[in-house]
Legacy VTK file of the C-alpha trace (Angstrom):
# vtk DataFile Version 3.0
C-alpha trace
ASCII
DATASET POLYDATA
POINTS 95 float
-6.177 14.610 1.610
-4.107 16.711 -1.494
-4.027 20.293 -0.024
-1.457 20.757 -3.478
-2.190 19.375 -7.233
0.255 17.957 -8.598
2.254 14.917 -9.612
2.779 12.752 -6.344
4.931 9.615 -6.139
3.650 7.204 -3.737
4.834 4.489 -2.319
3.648 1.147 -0.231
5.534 -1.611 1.277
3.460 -4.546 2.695
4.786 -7.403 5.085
2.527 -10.826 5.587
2.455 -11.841 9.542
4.726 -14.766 9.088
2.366 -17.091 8.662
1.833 -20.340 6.272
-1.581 -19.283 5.621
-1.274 -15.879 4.420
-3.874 -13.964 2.635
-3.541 -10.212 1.902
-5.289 -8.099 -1.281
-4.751 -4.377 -0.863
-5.679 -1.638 -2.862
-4.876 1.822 -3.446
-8.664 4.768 -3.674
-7.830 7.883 -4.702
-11.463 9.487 -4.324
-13.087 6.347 -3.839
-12.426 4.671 -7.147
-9.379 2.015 -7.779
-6.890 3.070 -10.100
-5.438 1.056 -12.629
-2.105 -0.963 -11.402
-3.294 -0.201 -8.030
-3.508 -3.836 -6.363
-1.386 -5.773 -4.477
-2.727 -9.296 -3.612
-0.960 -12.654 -2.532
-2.112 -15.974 -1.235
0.831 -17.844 0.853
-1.127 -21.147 1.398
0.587 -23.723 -0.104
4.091 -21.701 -0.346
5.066 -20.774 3.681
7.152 -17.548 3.214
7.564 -16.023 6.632
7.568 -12.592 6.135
6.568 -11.941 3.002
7.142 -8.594 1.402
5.867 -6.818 -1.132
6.743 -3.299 -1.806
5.823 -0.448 -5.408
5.877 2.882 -6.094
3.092 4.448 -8.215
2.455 7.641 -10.092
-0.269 9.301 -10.102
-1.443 12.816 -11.215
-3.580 14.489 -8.312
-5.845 17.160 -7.516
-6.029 19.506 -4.567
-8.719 18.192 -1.952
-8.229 14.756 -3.556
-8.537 12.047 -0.773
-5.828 8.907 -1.052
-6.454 5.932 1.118
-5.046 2.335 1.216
-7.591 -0.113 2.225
-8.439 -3.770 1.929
-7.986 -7.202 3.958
-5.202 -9.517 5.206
-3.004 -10.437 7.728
-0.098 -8.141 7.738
2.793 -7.443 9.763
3.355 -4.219 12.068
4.311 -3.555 15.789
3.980 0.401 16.327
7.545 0.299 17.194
10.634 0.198 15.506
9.340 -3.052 13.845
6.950 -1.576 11.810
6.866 -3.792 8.354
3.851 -2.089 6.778
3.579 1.398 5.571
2.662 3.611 2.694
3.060 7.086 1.973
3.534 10.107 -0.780
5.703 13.221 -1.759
4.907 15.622 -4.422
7.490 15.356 -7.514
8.831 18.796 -8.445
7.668 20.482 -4.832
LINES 1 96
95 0 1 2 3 4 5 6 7 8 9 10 11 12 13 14 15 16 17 18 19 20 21 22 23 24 25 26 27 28 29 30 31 32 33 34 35 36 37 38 39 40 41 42 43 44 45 46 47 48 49 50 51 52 53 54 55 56 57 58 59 60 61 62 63 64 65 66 67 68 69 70 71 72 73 74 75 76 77 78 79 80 81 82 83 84 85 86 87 88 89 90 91 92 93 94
C-alpha cells in the first residue's frame, strides 16, 4: 500500500522454472484494475528456453493508500535464498 502520492517507478523481473513447457501471464493491479502496458505473458512450449527471463520497469502516477499487487499464473523460478529469480518492487521518483 502507497502511504506517499507520488510518481513511483516500479520494477519486475520474472524467471520461468527451466522448463520446456513453460507458461507464465502476469499482471500488474494497482487498486484492483490492470493498467495499460501492465502484462507480461510467455508460452515456452515449442521453444525450450531454460530459464527464461523477462524483466520492465513501469511508471505510474500513484495515490496515497493506493494498493499495488502483482498477481497471475505460471511456473516461475525462486528459491528464498540467494537464488531468488523472481521479484518486483517500487521507489518513489523525486523522494
Amino acid at each position: 500500500t502507497v502511504t506517499t502520492a507520488g510518481w513511483y517507478l516500479i520494477y519486475r523481473t520474472l524467471t520461468n522454472g527451466g522448463d520446456d513447457n513453460s507458461l507464465a501471464d502476469i499482471y500488474l493491479r494497482i487498486n484492483d484494475a490492470k493498467p495499460a502496458a501492465s502484462r507480461v505473458l510467455w508460452d515456452t512450449a515449442d521453444e525450450s528456453p531454460a530459464y527464461y527471463t523477462e524483466g520492465s520497469t513501469l511508471i505510474y502516477e500513484l495515490s496515497a493508500s493506493d494498493t499495488v499487487q502483482m498477481y497471475g499464473q505460471g511456473y516461475l523460478y525462486g528459491i528464498a535464498d540467494t537464488r531468488r529469480l523472481c521479484w518486483w518492487g517500487g521507489v518513489r521518483l523525486g523522494a
